[in-house]
C-alpha positions as YAML, in Angstrom:
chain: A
units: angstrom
residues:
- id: 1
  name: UNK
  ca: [-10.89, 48.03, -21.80]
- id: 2
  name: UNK
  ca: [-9.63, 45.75, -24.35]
- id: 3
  name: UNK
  ca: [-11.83, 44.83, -27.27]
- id: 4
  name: UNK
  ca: [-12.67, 41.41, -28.45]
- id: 5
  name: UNK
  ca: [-13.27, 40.51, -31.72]
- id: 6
  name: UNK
  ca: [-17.64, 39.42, -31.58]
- id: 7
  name: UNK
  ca: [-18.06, 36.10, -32.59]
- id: 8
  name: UNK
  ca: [-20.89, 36.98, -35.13]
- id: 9
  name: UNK
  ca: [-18.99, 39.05, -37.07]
- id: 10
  name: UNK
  ca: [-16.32, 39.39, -39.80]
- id: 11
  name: UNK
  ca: [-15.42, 43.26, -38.93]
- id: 12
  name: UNK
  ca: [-16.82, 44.20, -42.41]
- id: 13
  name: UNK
  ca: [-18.50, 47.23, -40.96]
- id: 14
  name: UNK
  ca: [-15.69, 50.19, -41.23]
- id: 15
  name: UNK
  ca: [-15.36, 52.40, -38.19]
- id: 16
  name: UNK
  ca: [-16.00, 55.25, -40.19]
- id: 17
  name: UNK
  ca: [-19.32, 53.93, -41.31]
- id: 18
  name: UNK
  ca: [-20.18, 53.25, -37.34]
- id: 19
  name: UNK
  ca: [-19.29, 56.66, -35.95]
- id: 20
  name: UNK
  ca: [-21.78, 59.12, -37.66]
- id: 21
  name: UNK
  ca: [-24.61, 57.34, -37.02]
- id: 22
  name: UNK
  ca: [-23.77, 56.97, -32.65]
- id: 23
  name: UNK
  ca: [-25.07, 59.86, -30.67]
- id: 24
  name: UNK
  ca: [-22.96, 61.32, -27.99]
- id: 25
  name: UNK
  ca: [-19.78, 60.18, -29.53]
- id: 26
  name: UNK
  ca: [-16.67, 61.20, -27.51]
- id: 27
  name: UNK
  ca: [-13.05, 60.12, -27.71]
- id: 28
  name: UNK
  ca: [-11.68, 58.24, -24.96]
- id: 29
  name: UNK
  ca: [-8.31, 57.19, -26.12]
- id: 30
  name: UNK
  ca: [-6.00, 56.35, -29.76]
- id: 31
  name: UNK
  ca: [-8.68, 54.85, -31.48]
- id: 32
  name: UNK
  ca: [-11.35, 54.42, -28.95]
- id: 33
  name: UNK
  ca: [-14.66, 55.98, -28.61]
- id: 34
  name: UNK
  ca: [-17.67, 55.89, -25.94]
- id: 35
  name: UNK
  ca: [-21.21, 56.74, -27.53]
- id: 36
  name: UNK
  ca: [-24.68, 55.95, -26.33]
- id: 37
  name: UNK
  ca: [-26.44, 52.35, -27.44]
- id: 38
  name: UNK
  ca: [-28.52, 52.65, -30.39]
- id: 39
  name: UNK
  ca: [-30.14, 48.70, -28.86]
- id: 40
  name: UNK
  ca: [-31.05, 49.64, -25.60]
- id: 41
  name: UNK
  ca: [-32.51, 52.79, -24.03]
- id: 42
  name: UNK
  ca: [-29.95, 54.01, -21.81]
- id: 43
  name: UNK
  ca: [-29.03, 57.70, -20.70]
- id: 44
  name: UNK
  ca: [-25.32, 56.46, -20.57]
- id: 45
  name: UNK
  ca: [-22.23, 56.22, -23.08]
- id: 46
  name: UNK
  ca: [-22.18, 53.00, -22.74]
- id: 47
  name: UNK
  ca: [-21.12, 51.74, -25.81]
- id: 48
  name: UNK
  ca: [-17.25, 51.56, -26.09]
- id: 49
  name: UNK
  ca: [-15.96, 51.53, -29.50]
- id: 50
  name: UNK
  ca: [-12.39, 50.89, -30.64]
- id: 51
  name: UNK
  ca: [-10.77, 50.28, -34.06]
- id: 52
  name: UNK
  ca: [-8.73, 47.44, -36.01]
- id: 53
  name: UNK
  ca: [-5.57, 48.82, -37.84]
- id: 54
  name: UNK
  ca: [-7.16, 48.52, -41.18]
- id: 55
  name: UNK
  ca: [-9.97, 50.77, -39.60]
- id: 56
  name: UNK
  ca: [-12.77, 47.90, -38.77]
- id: 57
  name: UNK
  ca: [-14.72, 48.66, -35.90]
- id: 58
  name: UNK
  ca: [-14.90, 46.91, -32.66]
- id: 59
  name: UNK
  ca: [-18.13, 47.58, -30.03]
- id: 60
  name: UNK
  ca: [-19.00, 46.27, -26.54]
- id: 61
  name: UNK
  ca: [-22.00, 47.28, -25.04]
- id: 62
  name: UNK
  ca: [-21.86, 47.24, -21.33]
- id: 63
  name: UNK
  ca: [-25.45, 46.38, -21.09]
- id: 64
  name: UNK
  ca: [-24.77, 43.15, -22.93]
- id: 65
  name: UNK
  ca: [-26.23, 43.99, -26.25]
- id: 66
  name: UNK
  ca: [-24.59, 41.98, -28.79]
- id: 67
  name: UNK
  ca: [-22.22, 43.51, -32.16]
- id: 68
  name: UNK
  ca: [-24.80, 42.08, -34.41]
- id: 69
  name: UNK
  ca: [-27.47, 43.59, -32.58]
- id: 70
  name: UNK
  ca: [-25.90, 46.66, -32.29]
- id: 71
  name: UNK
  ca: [-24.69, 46.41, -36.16]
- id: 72
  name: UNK
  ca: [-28.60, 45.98, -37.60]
- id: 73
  name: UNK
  ca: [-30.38, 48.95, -35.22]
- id: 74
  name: UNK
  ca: [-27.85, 51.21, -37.06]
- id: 75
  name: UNK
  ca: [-29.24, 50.01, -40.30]
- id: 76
  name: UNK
  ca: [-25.65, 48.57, -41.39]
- id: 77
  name: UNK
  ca: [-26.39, 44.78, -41.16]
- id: 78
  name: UNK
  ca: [-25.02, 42.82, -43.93]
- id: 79
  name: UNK
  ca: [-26.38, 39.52, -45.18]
- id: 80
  name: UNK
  ca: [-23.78, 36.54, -45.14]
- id: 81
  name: UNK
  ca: [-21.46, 36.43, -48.58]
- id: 82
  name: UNK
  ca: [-22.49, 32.73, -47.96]
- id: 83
  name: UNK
  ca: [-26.64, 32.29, -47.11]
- id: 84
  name: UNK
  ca: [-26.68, 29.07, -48.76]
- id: 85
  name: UNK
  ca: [-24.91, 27.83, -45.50]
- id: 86
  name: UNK
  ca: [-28.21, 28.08, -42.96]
- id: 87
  name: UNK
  ca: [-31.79, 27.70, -43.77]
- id: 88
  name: UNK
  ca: [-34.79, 28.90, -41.65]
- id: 89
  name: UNK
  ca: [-36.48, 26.49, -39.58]
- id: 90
  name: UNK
  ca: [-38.81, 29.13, -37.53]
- id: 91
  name: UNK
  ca: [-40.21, 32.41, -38.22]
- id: 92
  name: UNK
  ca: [-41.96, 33.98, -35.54]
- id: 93
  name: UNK
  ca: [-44.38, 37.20, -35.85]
- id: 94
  name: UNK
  ca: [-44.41, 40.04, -33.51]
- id: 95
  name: UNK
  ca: [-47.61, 41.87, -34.01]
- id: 96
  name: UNK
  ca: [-48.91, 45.23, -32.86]
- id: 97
  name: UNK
  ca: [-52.68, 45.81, -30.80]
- id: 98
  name: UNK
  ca: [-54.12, 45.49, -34.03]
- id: 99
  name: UNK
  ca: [-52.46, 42.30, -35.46]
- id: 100
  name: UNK
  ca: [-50.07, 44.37, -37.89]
- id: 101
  name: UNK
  ca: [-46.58, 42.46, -38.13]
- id: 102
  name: UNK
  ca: [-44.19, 45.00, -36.90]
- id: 103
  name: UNK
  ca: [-41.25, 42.67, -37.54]
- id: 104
  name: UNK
  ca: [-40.10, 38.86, -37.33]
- id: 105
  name: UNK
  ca: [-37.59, 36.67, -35.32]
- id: 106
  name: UNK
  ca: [-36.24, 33.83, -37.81]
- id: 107
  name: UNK
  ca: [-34.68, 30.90, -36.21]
- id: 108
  name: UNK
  ca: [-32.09, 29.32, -38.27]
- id: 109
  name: UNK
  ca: [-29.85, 26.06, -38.63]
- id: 110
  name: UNK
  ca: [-27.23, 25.88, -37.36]
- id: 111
  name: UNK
  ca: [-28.71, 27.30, -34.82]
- id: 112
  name: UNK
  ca: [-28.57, 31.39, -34.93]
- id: 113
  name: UNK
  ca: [-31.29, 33.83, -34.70]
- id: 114
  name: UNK
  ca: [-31.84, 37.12, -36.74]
- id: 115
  name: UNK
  ca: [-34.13, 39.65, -36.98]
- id: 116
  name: UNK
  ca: [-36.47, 41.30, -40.24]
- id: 117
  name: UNK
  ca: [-39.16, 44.01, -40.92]
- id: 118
  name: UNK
  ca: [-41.40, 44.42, -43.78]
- id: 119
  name: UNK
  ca: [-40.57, 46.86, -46.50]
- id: 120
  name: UNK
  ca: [-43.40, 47.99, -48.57]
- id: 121
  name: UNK
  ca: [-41.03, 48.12, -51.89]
- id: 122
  name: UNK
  ca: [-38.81, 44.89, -52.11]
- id: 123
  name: UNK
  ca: [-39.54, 42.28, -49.38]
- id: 124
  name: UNK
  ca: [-37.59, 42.36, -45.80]
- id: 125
  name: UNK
  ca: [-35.18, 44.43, -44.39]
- id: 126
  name: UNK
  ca: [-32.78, 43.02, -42.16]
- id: 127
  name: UNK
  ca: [-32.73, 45.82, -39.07]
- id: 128
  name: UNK
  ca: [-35.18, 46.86, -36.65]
- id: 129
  name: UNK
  ca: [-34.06, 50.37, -36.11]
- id: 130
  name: UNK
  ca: [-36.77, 52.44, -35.21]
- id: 131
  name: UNK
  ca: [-39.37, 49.82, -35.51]
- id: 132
  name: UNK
  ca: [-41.54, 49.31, -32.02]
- id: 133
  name: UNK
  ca: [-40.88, 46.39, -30.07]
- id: 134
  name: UNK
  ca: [-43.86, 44.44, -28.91]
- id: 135
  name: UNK
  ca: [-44.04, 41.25, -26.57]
- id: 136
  name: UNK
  ca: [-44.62, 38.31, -28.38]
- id: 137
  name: UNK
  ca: [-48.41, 37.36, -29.24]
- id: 138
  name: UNK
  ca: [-49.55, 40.79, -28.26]
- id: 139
  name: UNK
  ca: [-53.08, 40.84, -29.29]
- id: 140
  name: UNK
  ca: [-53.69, 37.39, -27.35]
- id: 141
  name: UNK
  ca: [-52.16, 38.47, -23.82]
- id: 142
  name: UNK
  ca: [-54.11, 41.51, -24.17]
- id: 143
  name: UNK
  ca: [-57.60, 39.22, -24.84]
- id: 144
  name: UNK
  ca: [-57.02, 36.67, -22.39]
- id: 145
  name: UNK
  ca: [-59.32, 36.80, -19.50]
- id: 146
  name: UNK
  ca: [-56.80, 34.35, -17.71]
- id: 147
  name: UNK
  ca: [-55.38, 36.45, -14.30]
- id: 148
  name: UNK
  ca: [-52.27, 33.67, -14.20]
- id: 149
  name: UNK
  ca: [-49.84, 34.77, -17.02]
- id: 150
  name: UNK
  ca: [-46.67, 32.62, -17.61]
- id: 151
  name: UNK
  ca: [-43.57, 34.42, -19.00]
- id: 152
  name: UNK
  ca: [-40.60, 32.61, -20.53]
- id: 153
  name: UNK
  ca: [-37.67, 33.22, -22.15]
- id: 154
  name: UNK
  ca: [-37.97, 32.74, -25.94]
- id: 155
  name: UNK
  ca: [-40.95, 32.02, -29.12]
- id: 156
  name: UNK
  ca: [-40.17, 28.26, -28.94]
- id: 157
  name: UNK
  ca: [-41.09, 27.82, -25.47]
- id: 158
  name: UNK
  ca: [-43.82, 30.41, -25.41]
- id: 159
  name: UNK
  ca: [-45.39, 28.19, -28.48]
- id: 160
  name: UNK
  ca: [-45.22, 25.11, -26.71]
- id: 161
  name: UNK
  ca: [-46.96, 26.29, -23.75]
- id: 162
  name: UNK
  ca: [-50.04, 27.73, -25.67]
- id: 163
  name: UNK
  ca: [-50.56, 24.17, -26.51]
- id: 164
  name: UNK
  ca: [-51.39, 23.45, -22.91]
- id: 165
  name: UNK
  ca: [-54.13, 26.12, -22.99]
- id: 166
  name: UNK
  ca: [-52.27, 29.09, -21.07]
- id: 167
  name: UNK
  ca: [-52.05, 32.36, -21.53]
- id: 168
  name: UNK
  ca: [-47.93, 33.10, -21.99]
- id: 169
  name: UNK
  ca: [-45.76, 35.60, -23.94]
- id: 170
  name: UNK
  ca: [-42.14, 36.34, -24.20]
- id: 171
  name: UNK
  ca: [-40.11, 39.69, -24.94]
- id: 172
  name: UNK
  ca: [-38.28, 40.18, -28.28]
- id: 173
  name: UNK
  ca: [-34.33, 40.06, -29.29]
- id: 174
  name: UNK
  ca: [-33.10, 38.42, -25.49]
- id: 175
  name: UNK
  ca: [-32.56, 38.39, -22.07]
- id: 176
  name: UNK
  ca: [-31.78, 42.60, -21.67]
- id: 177
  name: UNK
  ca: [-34.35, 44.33, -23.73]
- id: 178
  name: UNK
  ca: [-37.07, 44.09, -21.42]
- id: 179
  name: UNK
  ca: [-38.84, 47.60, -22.06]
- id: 180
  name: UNK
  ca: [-40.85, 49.15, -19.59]
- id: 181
  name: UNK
  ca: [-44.01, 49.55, -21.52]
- id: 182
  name: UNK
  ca: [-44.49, 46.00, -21.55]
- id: 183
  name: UNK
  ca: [-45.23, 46.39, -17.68]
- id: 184
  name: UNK
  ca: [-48.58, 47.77, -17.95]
- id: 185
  name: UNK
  ca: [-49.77, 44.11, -19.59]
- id: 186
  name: UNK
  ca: [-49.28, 42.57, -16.54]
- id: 187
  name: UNK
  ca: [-51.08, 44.72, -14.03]
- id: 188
  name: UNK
  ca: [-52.74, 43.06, -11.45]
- id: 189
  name: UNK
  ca: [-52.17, 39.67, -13.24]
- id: 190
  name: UNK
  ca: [-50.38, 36.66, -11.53]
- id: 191
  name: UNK
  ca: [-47.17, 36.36, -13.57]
- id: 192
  name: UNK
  ca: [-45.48, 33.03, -13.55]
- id: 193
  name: UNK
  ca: [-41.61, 33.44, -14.86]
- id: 194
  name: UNK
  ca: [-39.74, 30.18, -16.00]
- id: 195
  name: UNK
  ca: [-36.51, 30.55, -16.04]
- id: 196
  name: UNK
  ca: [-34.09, 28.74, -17.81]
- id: 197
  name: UNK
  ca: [-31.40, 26.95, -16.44]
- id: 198
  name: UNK
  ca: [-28.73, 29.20, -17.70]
- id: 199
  name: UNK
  ca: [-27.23, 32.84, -17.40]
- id: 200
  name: UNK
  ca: [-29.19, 34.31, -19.76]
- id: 201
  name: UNK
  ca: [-32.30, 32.85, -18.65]
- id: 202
  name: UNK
  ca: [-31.43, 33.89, -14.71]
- id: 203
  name: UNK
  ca: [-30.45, 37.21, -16.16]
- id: 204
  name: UNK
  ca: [-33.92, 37.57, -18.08]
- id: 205
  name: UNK
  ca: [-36.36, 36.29, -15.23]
- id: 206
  name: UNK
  ca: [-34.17, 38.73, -13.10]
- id: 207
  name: UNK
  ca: [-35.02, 41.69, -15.15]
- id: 208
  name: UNK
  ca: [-38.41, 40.54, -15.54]
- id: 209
  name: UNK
  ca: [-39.03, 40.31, -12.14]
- id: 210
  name: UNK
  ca: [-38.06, 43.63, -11.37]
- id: 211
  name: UNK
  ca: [-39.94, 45.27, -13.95]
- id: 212
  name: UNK
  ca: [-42.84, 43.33, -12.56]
- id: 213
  name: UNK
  ca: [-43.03, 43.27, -8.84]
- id: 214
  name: UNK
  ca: [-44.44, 46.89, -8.74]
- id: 215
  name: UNK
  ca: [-47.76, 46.45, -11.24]
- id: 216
  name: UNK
  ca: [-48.61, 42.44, -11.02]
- id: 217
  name: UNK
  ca: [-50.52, 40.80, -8.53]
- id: 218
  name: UNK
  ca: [-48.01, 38.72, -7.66]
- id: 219
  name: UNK
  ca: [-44.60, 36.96, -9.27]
- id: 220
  name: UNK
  ca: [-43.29, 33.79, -8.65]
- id: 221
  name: UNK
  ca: [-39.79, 32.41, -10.64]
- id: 222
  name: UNK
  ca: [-39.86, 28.48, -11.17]
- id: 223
  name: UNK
  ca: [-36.48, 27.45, -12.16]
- id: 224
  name: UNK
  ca: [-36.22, 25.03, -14.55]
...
């Protein structure tokens, strides 16, 4: 498989400061690699990893998970030579049972999205390897008496709807990293899934809707 070059990113990250940190590394050709995901919990090599002449890597992640993505979870994410460039326009909290902020989503313009975690000593890191991932406004699907519970794809949506009065949540970081211990939140709970009009958002109520047909009430996908 040929590698592309990702579109977020400058291929500042060396190869030889990628391949230590991959488990199950194995060579699969002149300069080409397989390993296992560090963004998605897989049993699979499915991370294929090649190398620029001047030694740069190059990743694609079978199960769609994105260079950047891929690039912070191994604790190598750089900030941009050039921050002045985007400002934050949303920061969204992901707390745990207890309402401790395990890490943030921060919405930027132009429009990009990144990812931080609290560090005790000097402000944010800009990773999320080996920090849990929660649903989005945790502590208030867990509270909510309401059986009907809407899930959407994004914190700007999800937002919006608590507006109305309902009971809605989202999962961090996209469309694939639906994780199985968010199921249990939904048991016996109607679950309404809006989907957006797009491949990621028929990808996303797809997983969703899989992960949920075996512990909710019922599911029902609106398309939007």
């Amino acid at each position: 498989m040929k590698l592309q070059k990702p579109i977020e990113n400058d291929f500042s990250i060396d190869i030889d400061e990628i391949l230590p940190l991959l488990d199950k590394v194995k060579k699969s050709g002149n300069k080409q690699w397989v390993a296992l995901c560090p963004s998605h919990a897989d049993h699979r090599q499915s991370l294929s990893i090649g190398a620029t002449n001047d030694g740069k890597a190059l990743l694609h992640c079978h199960a769609s998970c994105s260079y950047l993505d891929i690039v912070k979870d191994l604790g190598l994410y750089k900030e941009p030579t050039t921050p002045a460039k985007r400002e934050i326009k949303e920061i969204y909290d992901y707390v745990d049972e207890e309402g401790e902020l395990l890490f943030q989503t921060l919405r930027f313009i132009p429009k990009n999205f990144g990812q931080r975690r609290p560090d005790g000593s000097d402000g944010w890191l800009y990773n999320l390897k080996g920090v849990r991932r929660v649903l989005y406004r945790l502590p208030e699907l867990i509270a909510s008496e309401s059986t009907t519970v809407f899930v959407v794809e994004g914190e700007k949506s999800t937002d919006f709807l608590r507006g109305f009065g309902f009971t809605v949540t989202t999962n961090p970081l996209g469309a694939t990293k639906w994780i199985k211990d968010f199921n249990k939140y939904f048991k016996g709970r109607d679950v309404v899934i809006l989907e957006d009009n797009d491949d990621a958002g028929r990808k996303h109520s797809e997983i969703v809707s899989k992960n949920l047909y075996p512990v909710a009430n019922s599911v029902k996908v609106i398309k939007l």
